[in-house]
N, C-alpha and C positions, 0 to 999 in steps of 0.2 A: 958666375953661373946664371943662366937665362932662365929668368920666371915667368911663366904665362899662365897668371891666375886666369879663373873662368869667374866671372861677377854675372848674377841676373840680380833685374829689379822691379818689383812691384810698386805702386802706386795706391795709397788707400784714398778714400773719396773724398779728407779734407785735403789733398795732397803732399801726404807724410808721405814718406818711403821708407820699404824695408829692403834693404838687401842681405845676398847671403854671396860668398866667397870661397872659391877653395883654389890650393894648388899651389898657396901662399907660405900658410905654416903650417907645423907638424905635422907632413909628410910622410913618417913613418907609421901611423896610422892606418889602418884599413881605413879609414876616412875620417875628415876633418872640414870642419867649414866655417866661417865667421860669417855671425848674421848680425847685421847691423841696422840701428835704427836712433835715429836721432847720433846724440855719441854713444849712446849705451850699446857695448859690443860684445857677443859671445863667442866663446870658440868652443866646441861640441868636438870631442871623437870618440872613435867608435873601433874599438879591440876586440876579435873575435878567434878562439882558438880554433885550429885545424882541425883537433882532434875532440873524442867525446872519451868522458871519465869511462871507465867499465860499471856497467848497473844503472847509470845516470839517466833516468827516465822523465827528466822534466825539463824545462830550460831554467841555466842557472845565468839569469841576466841581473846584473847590478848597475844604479842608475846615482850616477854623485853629481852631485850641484853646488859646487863654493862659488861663492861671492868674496873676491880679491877685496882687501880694503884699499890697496893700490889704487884698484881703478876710479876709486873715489874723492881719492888723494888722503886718505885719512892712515892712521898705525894702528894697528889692534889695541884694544886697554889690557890690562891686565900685567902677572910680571913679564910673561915669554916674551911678550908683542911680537909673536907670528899665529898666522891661524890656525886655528886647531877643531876638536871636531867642530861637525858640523851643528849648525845652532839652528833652534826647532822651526823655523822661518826656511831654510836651507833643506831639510825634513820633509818639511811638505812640498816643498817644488820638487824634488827627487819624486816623491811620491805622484805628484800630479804626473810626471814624464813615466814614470814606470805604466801606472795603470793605462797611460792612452797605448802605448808603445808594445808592451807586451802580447799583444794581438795581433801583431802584423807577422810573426815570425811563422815559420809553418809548424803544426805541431809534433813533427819529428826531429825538428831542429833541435838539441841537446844539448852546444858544445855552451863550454863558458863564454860568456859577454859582458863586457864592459866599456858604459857610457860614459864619458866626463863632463861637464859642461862647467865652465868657468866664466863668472864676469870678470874682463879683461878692462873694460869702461864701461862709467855709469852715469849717467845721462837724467836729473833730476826729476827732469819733465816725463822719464820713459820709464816705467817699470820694468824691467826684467824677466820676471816669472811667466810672464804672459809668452814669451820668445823661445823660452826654454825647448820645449818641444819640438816649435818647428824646428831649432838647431838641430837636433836629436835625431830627430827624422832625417834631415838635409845630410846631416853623416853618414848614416846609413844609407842612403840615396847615391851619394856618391862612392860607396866604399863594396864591394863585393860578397859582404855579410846575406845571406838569403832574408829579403821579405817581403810580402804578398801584396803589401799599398804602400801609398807612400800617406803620412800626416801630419795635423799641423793644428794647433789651437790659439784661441785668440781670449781676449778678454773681451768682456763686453757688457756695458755700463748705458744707465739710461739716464740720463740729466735732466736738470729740474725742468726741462723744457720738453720731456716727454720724447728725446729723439735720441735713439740709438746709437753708439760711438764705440768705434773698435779700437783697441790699445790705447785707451786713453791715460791725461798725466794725473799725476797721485791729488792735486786738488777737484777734477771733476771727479772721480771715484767717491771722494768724503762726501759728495754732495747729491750723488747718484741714491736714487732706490732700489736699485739690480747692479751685483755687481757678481758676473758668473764669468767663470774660466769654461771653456767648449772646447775638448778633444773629438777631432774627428777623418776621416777619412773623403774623400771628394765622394763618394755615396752614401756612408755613414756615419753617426752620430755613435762614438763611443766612450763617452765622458765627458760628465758635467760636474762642476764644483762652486758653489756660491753659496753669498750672503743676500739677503732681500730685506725691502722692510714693509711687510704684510703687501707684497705683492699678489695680484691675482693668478689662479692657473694658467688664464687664457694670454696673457702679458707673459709667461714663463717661456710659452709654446713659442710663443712671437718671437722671442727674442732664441731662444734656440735657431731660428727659420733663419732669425740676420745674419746670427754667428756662423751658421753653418757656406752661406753662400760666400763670406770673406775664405773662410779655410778653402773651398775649394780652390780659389785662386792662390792659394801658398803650394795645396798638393801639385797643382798642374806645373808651376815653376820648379819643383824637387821633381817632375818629371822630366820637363825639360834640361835639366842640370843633369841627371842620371845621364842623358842620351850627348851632351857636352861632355863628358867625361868617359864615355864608351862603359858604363856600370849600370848597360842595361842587364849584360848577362849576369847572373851570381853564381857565386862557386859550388862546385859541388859537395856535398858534405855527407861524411857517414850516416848514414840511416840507424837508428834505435832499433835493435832486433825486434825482429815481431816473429808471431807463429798462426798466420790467417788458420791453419786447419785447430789448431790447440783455441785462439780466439772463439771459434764457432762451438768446440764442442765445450766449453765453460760456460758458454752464452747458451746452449741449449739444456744444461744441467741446470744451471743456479736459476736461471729467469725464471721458469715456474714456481720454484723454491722462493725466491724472493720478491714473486710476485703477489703469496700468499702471504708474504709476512706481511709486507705494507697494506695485505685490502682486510687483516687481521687487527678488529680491536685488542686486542691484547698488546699491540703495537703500537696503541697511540702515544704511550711513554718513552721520553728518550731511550733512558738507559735498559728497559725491556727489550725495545726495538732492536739495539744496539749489540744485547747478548745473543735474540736470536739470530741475525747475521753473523755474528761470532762464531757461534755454535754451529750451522749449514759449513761455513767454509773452515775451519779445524777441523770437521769430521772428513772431508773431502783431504784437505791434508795430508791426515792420518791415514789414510788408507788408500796413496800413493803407492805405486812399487816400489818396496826397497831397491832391488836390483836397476832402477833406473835413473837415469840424471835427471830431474827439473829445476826446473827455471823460476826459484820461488817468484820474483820480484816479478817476473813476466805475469804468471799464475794470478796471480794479486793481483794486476795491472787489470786484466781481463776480468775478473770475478766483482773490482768495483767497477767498471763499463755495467756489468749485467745490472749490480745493484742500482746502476744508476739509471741503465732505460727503465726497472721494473718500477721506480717511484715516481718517475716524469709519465711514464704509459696510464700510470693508477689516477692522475691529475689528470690526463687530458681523456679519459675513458672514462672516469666516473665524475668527475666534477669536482670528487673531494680531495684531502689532505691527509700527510701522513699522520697526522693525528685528531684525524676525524672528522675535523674543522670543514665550512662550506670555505668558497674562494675566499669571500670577502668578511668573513668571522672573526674577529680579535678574539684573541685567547682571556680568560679570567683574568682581571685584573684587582689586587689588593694593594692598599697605601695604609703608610703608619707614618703621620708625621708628627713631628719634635719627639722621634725616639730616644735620640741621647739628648739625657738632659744637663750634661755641662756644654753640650756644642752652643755655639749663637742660633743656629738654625740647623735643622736633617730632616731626613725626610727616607723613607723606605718605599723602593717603586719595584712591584714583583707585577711582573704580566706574565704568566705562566710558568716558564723554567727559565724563567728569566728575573733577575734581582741585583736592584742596584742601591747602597747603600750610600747616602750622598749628604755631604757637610758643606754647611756655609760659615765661613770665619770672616769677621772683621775686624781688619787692621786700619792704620794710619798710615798717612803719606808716605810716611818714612818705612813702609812696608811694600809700599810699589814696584814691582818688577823694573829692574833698568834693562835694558835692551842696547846692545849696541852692535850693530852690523854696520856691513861696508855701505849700503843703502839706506836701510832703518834704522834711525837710533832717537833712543826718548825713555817715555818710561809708560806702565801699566799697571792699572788700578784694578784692573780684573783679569783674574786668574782661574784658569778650570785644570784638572788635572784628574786625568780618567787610568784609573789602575785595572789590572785584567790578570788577575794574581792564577797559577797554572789550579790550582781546587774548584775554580768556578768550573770547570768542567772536568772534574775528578783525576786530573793528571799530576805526574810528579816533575816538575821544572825546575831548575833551578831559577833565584830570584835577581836578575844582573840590571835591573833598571827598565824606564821603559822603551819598547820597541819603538819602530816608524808607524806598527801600526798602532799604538796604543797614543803616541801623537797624535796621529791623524784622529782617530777618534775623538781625542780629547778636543782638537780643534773644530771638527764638525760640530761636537756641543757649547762650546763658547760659541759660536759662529751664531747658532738656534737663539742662546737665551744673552747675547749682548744686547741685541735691538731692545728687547725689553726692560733695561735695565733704563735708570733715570741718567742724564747727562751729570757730568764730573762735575759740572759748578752747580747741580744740584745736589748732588751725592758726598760727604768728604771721607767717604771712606773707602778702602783698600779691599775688595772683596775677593776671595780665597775659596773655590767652588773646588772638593773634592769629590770624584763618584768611583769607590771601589765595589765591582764587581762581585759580588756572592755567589751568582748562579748564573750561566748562561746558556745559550738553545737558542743563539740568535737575538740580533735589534740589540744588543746592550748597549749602543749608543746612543739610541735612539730612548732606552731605559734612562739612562743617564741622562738626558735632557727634560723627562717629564719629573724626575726628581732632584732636579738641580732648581725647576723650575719651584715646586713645591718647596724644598728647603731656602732658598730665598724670600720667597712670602714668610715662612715660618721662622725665619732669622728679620722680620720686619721690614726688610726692602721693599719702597715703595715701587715696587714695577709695572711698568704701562699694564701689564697683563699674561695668562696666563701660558704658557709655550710647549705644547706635547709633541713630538715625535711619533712617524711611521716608518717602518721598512718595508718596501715592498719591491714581490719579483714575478719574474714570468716563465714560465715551463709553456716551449713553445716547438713546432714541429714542422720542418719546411717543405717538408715533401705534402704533406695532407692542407697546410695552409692554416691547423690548429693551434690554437693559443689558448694560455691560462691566465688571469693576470691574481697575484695572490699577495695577501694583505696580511702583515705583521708574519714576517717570514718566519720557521724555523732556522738553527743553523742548514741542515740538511738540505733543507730549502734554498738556501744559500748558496752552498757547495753545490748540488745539483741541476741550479738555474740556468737562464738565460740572460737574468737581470737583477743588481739591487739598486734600488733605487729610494734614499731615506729622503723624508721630506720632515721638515718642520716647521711650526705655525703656530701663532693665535688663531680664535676664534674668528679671523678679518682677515687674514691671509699667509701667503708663506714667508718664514724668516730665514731658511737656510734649507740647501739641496745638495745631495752629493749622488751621484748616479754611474754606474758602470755596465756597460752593456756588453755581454759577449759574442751576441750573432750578428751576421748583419742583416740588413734589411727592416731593421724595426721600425715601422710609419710612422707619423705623427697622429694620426689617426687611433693608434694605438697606446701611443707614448699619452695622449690627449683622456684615452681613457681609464690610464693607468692613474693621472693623476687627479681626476674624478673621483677613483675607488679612494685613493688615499684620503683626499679630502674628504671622504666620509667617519674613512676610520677612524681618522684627525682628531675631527670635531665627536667623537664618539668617547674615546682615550682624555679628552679636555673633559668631557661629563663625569667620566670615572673618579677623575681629577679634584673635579670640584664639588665633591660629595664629604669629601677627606677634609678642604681648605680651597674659600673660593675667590679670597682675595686673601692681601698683604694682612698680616696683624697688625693691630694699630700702634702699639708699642713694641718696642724691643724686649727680647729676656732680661731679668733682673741682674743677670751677672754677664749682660752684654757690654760692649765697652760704650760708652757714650760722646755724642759729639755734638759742635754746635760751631758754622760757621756766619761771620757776619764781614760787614765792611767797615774800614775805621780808613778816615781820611789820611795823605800820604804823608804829613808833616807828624802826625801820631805813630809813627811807624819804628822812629828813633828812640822817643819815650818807651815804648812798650819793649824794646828789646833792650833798652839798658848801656850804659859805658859796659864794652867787655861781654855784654849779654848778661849784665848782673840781673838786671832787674825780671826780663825770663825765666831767669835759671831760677830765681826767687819764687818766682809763681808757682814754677814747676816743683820745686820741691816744697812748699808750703801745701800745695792741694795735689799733691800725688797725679799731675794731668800732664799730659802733652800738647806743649803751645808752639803752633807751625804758624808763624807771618812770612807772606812773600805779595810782592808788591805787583799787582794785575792791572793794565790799563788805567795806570796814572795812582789807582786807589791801595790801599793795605788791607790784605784778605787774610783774616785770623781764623783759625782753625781748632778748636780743643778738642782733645781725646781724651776721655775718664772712664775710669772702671765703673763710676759710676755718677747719679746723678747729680747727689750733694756739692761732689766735690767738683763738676763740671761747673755747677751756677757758683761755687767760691771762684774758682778761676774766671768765667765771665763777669763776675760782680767786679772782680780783682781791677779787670780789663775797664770797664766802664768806670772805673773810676778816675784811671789813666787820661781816659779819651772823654772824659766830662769837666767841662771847664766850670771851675769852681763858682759859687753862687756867697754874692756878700750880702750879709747877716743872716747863713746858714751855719747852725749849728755841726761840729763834725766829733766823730770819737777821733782823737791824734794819739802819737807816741812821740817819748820824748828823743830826739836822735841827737843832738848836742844841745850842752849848757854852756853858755857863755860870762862873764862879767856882767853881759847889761841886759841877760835875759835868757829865755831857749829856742831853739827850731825844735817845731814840730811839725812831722808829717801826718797832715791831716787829711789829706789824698795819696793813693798809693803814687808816688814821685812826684808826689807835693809836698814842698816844705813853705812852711811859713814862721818868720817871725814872732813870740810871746815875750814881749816887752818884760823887765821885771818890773814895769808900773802896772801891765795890765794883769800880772798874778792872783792879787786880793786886792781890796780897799783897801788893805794897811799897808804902810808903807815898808820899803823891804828894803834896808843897808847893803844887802849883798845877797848873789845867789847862794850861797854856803847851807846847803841840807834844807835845803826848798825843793828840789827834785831830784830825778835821777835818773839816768839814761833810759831806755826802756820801760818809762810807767807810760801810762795810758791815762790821757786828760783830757777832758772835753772843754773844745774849743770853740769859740765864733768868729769867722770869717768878718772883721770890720771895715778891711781897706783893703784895693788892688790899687799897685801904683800903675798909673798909666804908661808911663816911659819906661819902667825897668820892666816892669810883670810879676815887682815881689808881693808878698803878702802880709798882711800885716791880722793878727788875730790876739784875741783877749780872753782870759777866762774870767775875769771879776766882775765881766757884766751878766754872768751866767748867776754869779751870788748873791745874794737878797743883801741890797744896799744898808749897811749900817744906820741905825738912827742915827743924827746930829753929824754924818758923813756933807762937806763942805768942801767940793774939788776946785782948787786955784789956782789947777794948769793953767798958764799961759800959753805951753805950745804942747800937743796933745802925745806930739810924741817925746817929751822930753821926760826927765828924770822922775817926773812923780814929786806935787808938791804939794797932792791935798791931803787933808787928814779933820781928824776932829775940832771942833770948834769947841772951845775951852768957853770955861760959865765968867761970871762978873769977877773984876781984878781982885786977887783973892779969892776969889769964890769955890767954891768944892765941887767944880766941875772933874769928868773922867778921867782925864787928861791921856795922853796915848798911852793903847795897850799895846801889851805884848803879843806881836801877829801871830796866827798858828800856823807855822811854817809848812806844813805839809798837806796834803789833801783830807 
């Protein structure tokens, strides 16, 4: 069979190439393409049904992203070893293609869709995630699915040399200050995703400006490939009933009605707000003709349109908010922190109908997330995990785990408060950030970073500093050219926007941005003043902040677990874990601690974990005794570990044993060890001899006891059998003569 793939190629400006392919594989596809770069290679398709469900008034697009361990040459761990779901890395790339992608469809498009995208090869030096998209796109480019542009996003990183680099490899990233993913369209900007570290606004704008001029060279290439493949026309597809004259007469009924709610303080409350819309459109319902057919789902369709120009009209006509607020006003904010008082750290963050209740736990190494994908694999000491339980906003759900968006979320806020956290070789602990949701009305993610931030200082984390979150959106009109831009959104604000857009920071700059735009046309100009307003609010919500707790506690809670890393040379490394791990395992169970040694850059990096503090300094005393080389004519407390014929070992350092002569027992002379000691007593010893050449030890207790009168020692050789003793009076004379030794301590 004769194949004539179509291949275009781009060129980036260090002279990387990315290309894309189709016409090669999976053929049955409404369209397929392989985008290649470096050896890292995706294959993207794109399933679209003919038909649309009955009622089906949304578009049902679903966007899956595996990463092949194949293509990395690696097996999955675990028992199946084949992949199975998707893993939360997997998640949010889904995610990222969904959000840029889902706005190119037209909004009467309905039918089911589905994306795949697969790494096929994986390419060290290349990221992946960064390609996703434009494959996605390039699918649909080539495949007869209707969509209104074509897109394409890049990653885009600034290195320590302060110059811009698009799709770069995973070591400049680590090294970068800006590390943003940019979905966008060849005229718009509709998606932003990154991490920062305390970068400026004006550096954010920039670097949006670079990303955006690489994408337009992706879209034009998916345009050119469309017109190689003759998939400029698209197909035609069922139209979503509509009813223009029923449209107008809802829109002329309800608008006045719900234009009076929202310019109604009685309205500034969610859940008030929420009945009286209830209330207008059930009455209207109710008093439907029986004798006639309607269209509930249509009816509804139309009656939130009305709802929603009459709340965007009341913003851009009065200035204010549906809850009374000016544009740029933060809502009440209250904090309570070290509420629970068995956690390590908490913290309660309410900014209006909004509450996030947030634990900081820590763990030990051996509590580190492992991680293992086809790309990534290692492990993680910091962990956030963001719950969104269906009561925070008074509905009944069932509870099956958490969603992509409750990832994502949770990922936005690790993303905010990892820069401030202290580095792993200064930190040895395992940090565990939980934020479960109480109440929401909008921002809970954005909640959840200003109280993750807070419970962390209040779990004693020494962190650079302190990290609050804004959300903010815009209600904006293209006919009149008006805009709103508004600060700590409601949900409603949300759903009825134009833009959300979170930003989070220190008091010195931004640490993480996530942005999604739904119209086009939004300036820089605008975008520029958008995030002006936020850095007001920012630094506004950090004052609220630090009213509650304005740094780290100096200490940790009393029933926190306790640690203490140091270094011990590599040759100490053997000693300290023992034949078998005995000597470890010994620590460990004698002082209730967890002792982790692993060998860093030549040296032995010891680790303890204790419940508490006592028992941490027995376990590092323990340690230092190991890794301190012994001092002669140092007094030591020993125990007895064997008796022998001609004397005992004792350990008189923890795996130190030394030699007790039975000459250097007492001054008196001693026939045999026979009930002179016994395993396990405790006798203080002195350190008198290191041999040079073996490294044994030689130590005495009789110089520690107050030398007998008329004591006369006639050793010859010091380490021999013991042959002084008392000096007896004149021949005959009624001297002592020897006593009887007292054989025991």
């Amino acid at each position: 069979m004769q194949l004539n793939p179509i291949i275009k190629t781009i060129e980036l400006e260090d002279g990387r190439t990315i290309s894309v392919e189709t016409g090669r594989l999976a053929k049955q596809a409404d369209g397929a393409v392989v985008v290649r770069m470096g050896k890292t290679m995706l294959l993207a398709t794109v399933v679209s049904n003919k038909d649309i469900r009955d009622g089906m008034n949304f578009l049902p697009m679903s966007v899956e992203y595996q990463e092949k361990f194949a293509a990395a040459g690696k097996i999955p761990g675990g028992f199946i070893k084949r992949e199975g779901r998707l893993s939360e890395h997997e998640i949010l790339v889904c995610r990222l293609v969904d959000r840029a992608l889902r706005p190119l469809f037209p909004d009467d498009f309905h039918a089911e869709t589905q994306i795949n995208i697969s790494l096929i090869s994986a390419d060290e030096q290349v990221p992946p995630d960064a390609l996703a998209a434009f494959a996605a796109s390039a699918a649909l480019a080539v495949s007869d699915v209707p969509i209104t542009d074509y897109l394409s996003e890049v990653r885009l990183v600034r290195n320590a040399e302060g110059k811009f680099i698009i799709n770069p490899d995973y070591k400049t990233i680590a090294e970068s200050d800006l590390d943003i993913i940019v979905g966008a369209t060849y005229d718009n900007i509709t998606m932003v995703e990154g991490s920062l570290k305390e970068v400026q606004e004006e550096d954010l704008l920039e670097a949006l400006k670079v990303a955006h001029e690489a994408i337009k060279v992706q879209c034009l290439l998916q345009k050119e490939l469309a017109e190689a493949t003759g998939k400029t026309q698209k197909r035609d597809y069922d139209k979503y009933e509509t009813d223009p004259e029923l449209a107008q007469k809802i829109m002329d009924e309800f608008y006045p009605k719900f234009y009076a709610i929202v310019s109604s303080p009685e309205a500034h409350d969610k859940a008030t707000r929420s009945e009286m819309f209830k209330k207008v459109k059930q009455e209207y319902i109710d008093n439907l003709p029986e004798d006639e057919e309607h269209n509930l789902s249509l009816i509804s369709e139309y009656i939130g349109k009305a709802h929603k120009k009459a709340a965007r009209d009341l913003v851009l006509k009065t200035r204010t908010r549906l809850d009374g607020r000016a544009l740029d006003e933060i809502r009440p904010i209250w904090v309570d922190v070290d509420y629970l008082p068995s956690a390590h750290g908490s913290a309660v963050f309410t900014r209006g109908e909004t509450q996030a209740l947030t634990t900081v736990t820590l763990g030990t190494k051996l509590d580190e997330q492992m991680i293992d994908g086809a790309v990534i694999s290692g492990s993680s000491r910091f962990i956030l995990h963001y719950n969104f339980p269906a009561f925070s906003t008074g509905e009944v759900r069932p509870n099956r785990g958490p969603g992509r968006r409750e990832i994502g979320h949770g990922n936005l806020a690790a993303r905010a408060l990892r820069f401030a956290l202290p580095p792993d070789d200064e930190n040895p602990y395992t940090v565990r950030v939980v934020s479960d949701i109480l109440e929401s009305n909008g921002s809970s993610s954005m909640a959840t970073v200003c109280a993750g931030s807070l419970a962390l200082m209040d779990a004693g984390i020494p962190v650079k500093a302190a990290v609050s979150g804004i959300a903010m959106g815009m209600i904006s009109d293209a006919e009149t050219g008006q805009y709103a831009i508004l600060s700590d959104i409601l949900g409603d604000e949300d759903h009825l926007g134009d833009m959300d857009f979170k930003i989070t920071g220190t008091a010195d700059g931004i640490t993480a941005c996530q942005m999604d735009i739904k119209v086009d046309g939004l300036s820089y100009e605008v975008l520029k003043e958008a995030l002006e307003q936020a850095k007001r609010g920012r630094l506004h919500i950090l004052g609220e902040m630090n009213k509650a707790l304005d740094k780290p506690r100096e200490d940790m809670k009393e029933h926190a677990p306790r640690s203490v890393k140091f270094e011990v040379e590599r040759e100490f490394i053997g000693a300290i874990i023992g034949q078998g791990g005995k000597v470890i395992q010994e620590i460990q169970r004698t002082t209730g601690t967890t002792v982790i040694i692993e060998e860093i850059n030549n040296k032995g990096v010891v680790t303890i974990f204790a419940n508490d503090k006592p028992s941490m300094e027995a376990a590092h005393n323990t340690i230092k005794e190991i890794i301190t080389p012994p001092e002669v004519d140092k007094v030591y407390e020993g125990v007895v570990k064997t008796i022998t014929e001609f004397g005992a070992f004792i350990e008189f350092m923890k795996g130190k044993e030394g030699l007790l002569h039975i000459s250097e027992i007492t001054w008196e002379r001693l026939e045999s060890m026979d009930g002179v000691m016994e395993v396990g007593e405790e006798v203080q010893v002195k350190l008198i001899e290191v041999d040079e050449r073996s490294g044994k030890f030689r130590l005495s207790r009789k110089v520690l006891l107050p030398r007998p009168e008329g004591y006369e020692d006639r050793s010859s050789n010091r380490g021999g059998g013991g042959s002084g003793g008392f000096r007896r009076g004149g021949s005959g004379g009624s001297g002592g003569g020897n006593r009887r030794p007292n054989n025991r301590r």
